[in-house]
One Martini backbone bead per residue (centre of mass of N, CA, C, O) as a GRO file, in nm:
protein
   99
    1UNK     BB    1  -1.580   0.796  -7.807
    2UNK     BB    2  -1.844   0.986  -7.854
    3UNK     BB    3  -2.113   1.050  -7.597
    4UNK     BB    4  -2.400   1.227  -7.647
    5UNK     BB    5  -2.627   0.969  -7.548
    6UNK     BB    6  -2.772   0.891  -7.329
    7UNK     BB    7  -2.881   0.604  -7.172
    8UNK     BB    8  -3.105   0.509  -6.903
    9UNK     BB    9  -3.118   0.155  -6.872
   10UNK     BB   10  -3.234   0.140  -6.564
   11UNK     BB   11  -3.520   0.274  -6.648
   12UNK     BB   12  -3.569   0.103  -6.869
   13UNK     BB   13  -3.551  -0.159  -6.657
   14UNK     BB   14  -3.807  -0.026  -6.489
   15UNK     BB   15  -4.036  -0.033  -6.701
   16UNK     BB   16  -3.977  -0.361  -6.787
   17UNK     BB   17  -3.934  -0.506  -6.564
   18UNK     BB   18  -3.618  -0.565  -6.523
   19UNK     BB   19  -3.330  -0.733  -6.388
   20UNK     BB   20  -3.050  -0.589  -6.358
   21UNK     BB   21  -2.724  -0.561  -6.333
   22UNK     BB   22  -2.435  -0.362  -6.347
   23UNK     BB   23  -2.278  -0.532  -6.570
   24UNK     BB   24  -2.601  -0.519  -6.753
   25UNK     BB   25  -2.600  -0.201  -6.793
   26UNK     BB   26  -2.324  -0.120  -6.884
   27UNK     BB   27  -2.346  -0.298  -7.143
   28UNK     BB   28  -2.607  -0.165  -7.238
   29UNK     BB   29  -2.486   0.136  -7.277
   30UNK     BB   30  -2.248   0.053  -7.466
   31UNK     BB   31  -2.417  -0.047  -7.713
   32UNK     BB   32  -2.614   0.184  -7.742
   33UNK     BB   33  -2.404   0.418  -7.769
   34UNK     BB   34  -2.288   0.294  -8.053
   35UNK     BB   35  -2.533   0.306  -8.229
   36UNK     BB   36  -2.572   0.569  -8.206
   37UNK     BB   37  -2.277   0.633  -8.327
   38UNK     BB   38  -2.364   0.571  -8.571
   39UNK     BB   39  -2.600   0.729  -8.652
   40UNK     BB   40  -2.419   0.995  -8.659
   41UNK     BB   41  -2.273   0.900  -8.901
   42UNK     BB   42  -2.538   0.905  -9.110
   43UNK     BB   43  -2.544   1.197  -9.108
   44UNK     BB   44  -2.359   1.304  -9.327
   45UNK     BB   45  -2.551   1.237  -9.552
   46UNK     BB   46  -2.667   1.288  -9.820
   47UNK     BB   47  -3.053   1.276  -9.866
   48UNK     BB   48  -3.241   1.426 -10.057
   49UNK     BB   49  -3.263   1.269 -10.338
   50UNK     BB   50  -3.344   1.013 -10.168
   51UNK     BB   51  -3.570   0.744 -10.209
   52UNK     BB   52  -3.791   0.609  -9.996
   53UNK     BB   53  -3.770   0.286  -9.866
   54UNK     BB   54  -3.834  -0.025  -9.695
   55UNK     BB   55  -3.631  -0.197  -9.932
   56UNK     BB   56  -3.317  -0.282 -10.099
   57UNK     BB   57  -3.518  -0.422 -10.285
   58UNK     BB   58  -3.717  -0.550 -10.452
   59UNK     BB   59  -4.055  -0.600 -10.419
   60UNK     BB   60  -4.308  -0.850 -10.521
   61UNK     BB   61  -4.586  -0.941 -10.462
   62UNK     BB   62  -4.775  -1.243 -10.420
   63UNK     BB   63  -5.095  -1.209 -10.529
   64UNK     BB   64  -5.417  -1.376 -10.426
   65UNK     BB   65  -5.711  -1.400 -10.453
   66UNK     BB   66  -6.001  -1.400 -10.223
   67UNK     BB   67  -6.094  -1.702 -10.180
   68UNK     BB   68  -6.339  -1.896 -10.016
   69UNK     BB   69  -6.368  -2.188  -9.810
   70UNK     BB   70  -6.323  -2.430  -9.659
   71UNK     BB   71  -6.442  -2.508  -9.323
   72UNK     BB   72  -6.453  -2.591  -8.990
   73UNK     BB   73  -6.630  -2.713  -8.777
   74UNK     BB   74  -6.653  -2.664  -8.438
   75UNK     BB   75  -6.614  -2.954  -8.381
   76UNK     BB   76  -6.375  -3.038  -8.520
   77UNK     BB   77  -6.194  -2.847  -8.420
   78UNK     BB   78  -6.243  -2.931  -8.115
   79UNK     BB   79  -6.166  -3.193  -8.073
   80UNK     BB   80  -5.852  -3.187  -7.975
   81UNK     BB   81  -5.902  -3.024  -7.736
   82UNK     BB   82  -5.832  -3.034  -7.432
   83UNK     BB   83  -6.010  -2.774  -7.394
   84UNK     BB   84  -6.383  -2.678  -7.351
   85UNK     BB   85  -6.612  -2.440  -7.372
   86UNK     BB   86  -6.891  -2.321  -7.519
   87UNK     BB   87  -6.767  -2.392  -7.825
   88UNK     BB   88  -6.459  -2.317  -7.689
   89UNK     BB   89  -6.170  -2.341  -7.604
   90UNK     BB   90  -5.938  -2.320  -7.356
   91UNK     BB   91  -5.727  -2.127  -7.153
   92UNK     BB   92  -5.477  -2.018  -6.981
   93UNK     BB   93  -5.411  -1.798  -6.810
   94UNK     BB   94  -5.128  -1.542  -6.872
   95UNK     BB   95  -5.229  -1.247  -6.728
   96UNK     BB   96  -5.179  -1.030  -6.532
   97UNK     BB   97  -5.261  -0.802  -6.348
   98UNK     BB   98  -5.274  -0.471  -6.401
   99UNK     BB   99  -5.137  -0.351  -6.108
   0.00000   0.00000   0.00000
C-alpha cells in the first residue's frame, strides 16, 4: 500500500498528552494511514451530480411542540444530593488548572 500521507502518531499523542509505547505509535500511524488510503480510494468516484445528505436512508424527526410543564421545586431537586450549598448541588473539582 502507497503511503502518501504520514500522520505524525508522536507528535498528536503528545498534543492530547496521551503516553504511547512505540509499538502502540507504531500500530496508529499505521491504522491511521490505512484510512488515509480508503479515503484516497474514494476519491477516484465523480460525485458532481450526487446530492449531499446527511443520513443514507431517510429520516423523518418526530418533532413534538414544547409545551412547558410541571418542575421540581429547588429543594425536591436537592432532597437527595449528597452536597449542596446555597441551593445548588456540590460537586467534586474534576479539571485541574489548564497551565
Amino acid at each position: 500500500m502507497e503511503q502518501t500521507n504520514l500522520i505524525d502518531v508522536a507528535y498528536i499523542a503528545r498534543l492530547a498528552k496521551l503516553e504511547l509505547t512505540e509499538a502502540e505509535t507504531d500500530k496508529f500511524s499505521e491504522d491511521l494511514n490505512q484510512v488515509l488510503a480508503y479515503v484516497a480510494q474514494l476519491e477516484q468516484w465523480d460525485t458532481t451530480n450526487v446530492e449531499p445528505m446527511y443520513h443514507p436512508l431517510p429520516v423523518f424527526d418526530a418533532l413534538r411542540e414544547d409545551i412547558p410543564g410541571s418542575s421540581l421545586s429547588n429543594e425536591a431537586a436537592l432532597a437527595n444530593a449528597p452536597a449542596q450549598e446555597d441551593g445548588q448541588f456540590r460537586v467534586p473539582k474534576v479539571v485541574e488548572s489548564a497551565h
